[in-house]
N, C-alpha and C positions, 0 to 999 in steps of 0.2 A: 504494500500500500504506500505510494507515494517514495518517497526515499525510505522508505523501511523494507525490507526483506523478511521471510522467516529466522526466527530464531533471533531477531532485535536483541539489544543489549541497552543498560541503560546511557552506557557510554554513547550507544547512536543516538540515545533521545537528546542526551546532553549537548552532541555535536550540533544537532539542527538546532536545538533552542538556542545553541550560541551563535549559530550563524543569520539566525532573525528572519529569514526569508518567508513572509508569512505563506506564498505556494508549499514549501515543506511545513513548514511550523504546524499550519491547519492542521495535518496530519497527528502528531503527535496527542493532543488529550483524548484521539479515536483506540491508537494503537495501546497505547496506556493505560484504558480505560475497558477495555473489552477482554483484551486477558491481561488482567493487573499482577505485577510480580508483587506489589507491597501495596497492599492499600494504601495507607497513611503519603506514600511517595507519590502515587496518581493522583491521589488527591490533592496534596500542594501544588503539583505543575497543574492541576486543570484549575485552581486557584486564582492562582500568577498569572494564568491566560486567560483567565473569564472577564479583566477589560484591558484586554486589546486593544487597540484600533481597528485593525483589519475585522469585518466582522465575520469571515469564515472561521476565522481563529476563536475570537471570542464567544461565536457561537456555538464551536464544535466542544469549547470548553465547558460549555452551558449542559452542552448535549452528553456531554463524558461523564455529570455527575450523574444522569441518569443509568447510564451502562454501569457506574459503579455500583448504583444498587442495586441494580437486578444478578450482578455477578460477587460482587460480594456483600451484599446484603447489610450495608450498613453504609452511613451518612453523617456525619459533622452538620447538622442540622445545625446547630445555631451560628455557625460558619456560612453554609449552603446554600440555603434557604434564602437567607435575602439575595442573596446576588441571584438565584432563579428568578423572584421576584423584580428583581430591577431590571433582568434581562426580557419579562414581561413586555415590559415598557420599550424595550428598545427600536433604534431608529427603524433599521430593517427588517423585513419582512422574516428575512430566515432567519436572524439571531432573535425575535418575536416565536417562532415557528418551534426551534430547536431550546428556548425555557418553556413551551408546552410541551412538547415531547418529554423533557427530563422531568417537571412538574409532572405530566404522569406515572412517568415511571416512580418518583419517590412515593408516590399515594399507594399507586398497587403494588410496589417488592416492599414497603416501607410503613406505611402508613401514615406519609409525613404528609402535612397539608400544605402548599405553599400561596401565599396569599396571593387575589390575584387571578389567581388561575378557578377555572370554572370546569370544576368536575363533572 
C-alpha cells in the first residue's frame, strides 16, 4: 500500500513520516492502524496526524482511530473523541466522511459515543 510493502517495519513508518510527503504520509495511520504492532504507538502517530493540513492525511488519521477499535478493541476516549468530533466539523467533505466512518466504528466495536455524530 503506497510506499509500504508487506512485512513494514516501524523504521519504514518513521522514514515516510520524516520525509513529510503527505502522497506517502496518507498512507501510514491506514497501514498502522489495520494490523497495529503496539496499540498505544498507532495511536500516537494517528494523533500527531489527525490535524494535518493535507486533508487525506488528517483524515485517514481520523479514519485509523476507527480500524483501531475494531482490531484492537480499545480507545483513549478522552484523547479520541474530540478530535472525531472536530473532525465532524471539518472543511472537506472526506475528512467530514472518514470522523463518521471512525464515529461509527467507536459506537459498534466500543460503545463510545462521539458527539456530533448521529447514530
Amino acid at each position: 500500500m503506497g510506499p509500504f510493502q508487506d512485512g513494514w517495519t516501524a523504521q519504514d513508518v518513521a522514514a515516510v513520516i520524516a520525509r513529510g510527503v503527505p502522497d506517502e504520509l496518507l498512507y501510514v495511520p491506514i497501514v498502522i492502524s489495520i494490523d497495529p504492532p503496539d496499540f498505544q504507538w498507532s495511536q500516537a502517530i494517528c494523533i500527531s496526524l489527525a490535524s494535518h493540513p493535507h486533508v487525506n492525511v488528517r483524515g485517514n488519521a481520523i479514519l485509523g482511530f476507527g480500524h483501531l477499535a475494531r482490531t484492537c478493541r480499545r480507545i483513549d476516549a478522552a484523547t479520541v473523541v474530540p478530535l472525531i468530533a472536530a473532525a465532524l466539523q471539518d472543511e472537506s467533505a472526506c475528512g467530514r466522511g472518514h470522523a463518521g466512518d471512525a464515529a461509527g466504528d467507536l459506537l459498534h466495536y466500543l460503545d463510545v459515543r462521539v458527539p456530533g455524530h448521529e447514530s
